[in-house]
N, C-alpha and C positions, 0 to 999 in steps of 0.2 A: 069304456075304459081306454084312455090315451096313451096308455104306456105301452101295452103289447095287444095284437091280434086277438080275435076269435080263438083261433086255433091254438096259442100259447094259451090263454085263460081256461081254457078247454082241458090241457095237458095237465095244468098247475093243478086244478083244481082234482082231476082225478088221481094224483098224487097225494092229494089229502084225501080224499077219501081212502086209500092204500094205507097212510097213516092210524086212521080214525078206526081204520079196522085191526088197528093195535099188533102190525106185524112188527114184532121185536127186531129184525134184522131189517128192517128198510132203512136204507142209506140212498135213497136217489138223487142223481144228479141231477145240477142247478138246470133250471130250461130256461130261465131269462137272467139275465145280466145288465144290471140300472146303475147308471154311474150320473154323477156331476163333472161336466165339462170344468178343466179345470182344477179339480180339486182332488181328493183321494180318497173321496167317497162312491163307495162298489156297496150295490144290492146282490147276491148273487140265489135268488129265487128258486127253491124247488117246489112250493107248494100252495094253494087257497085253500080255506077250512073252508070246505064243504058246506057248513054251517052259517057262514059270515064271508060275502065273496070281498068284502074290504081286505082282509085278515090274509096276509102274507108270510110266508114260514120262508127261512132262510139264512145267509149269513148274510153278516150285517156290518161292514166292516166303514167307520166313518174315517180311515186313514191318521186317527190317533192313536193307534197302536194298540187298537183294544178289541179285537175284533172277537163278535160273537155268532152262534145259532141263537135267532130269536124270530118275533111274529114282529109285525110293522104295518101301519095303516096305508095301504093304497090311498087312498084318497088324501090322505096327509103328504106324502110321495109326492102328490102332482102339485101339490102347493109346494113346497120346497125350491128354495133358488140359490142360486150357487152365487160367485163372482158375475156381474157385469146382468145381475138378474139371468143368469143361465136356468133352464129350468132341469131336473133328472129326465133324461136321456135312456134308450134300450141300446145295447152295442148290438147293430145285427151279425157285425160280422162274428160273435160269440158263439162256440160249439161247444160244449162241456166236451171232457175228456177223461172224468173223474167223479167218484161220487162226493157228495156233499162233502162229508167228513176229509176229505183229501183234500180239499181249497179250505177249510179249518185248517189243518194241519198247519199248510203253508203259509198263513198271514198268520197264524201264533209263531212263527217262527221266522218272521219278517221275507220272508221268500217271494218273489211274484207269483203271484195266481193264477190271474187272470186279465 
C-alpha cells in the first residue's frame, strides 16, 4: 500500500473492526488525510473493513460542494491523477483534532476542515 504506512493501515483497519462490532456511538477520528495536489479533492480516512483491506470508510469530499461519509476503493485512489498527472498524496503534516462527524459538519457548511 502506497498511500500510508504499516502503522496507519494497522490503525484504520482496527477502527473497522470497532465499527463492524456495531458500536452505535463510534465516531472516530480521521487517521489519514489524501488529497490531490492542486485540486480540492480531500479523503479524510478513519477506517479499512476488516473484511476487504481495499475498502476505505470515510469523508469523501471531491471539492464540488458535495461532501459525504462513504467507502472508496484504495486501489482506485492510487490510480487517480489530478492536474499535470499529480497523483493523490497523504498530508503528513495532518493530526485529526476532531471526530469524524466534526469535519462532516464543517465541509456541509462550506467551512475549512482540514
Amino acid at each position: 500500500m502506497g498511500l500510508f504506512s504499516k502503522e496507519i493501515f494497522d490503525e484504520l483497519v482496527a477502527n473497522g473492526l470497532a465499527r463492524e462490532a456495531r458500536d452505535e456511538g463510534f465516531d472516530p477520528s480521521p487517521v489519514v488525510k489524501l488529497y490531490i495536489p492542486g485540486s480540492g479533492a480531500i479523503w479524510l480516512l478513519s477506517e479499512i473493513s476488516p473484511y476487504d483491506p481495499d475498502l476505505a470508510f470515510g469523508l469523501c469530499d471531491l471539492g464540488m460542494g458535495f461532501p459525504e461519509l462513504g467507502y472508496v476503493s484504495l486501489c482506485e485512489l492510487e490510480e487517480v491523477r489530478g492536474h499535470f498527472n499529480m497523483p493523490v498524496e497523504r498530508d503528513l503534516s495532518f493530526r485529526a483534532d476532531k471526530p469524524l462527524s466534526a469535519y462532516l459538519q464543517a465541509a456541509m457548511e462550506g467551512k475549512r476542515y482540514a
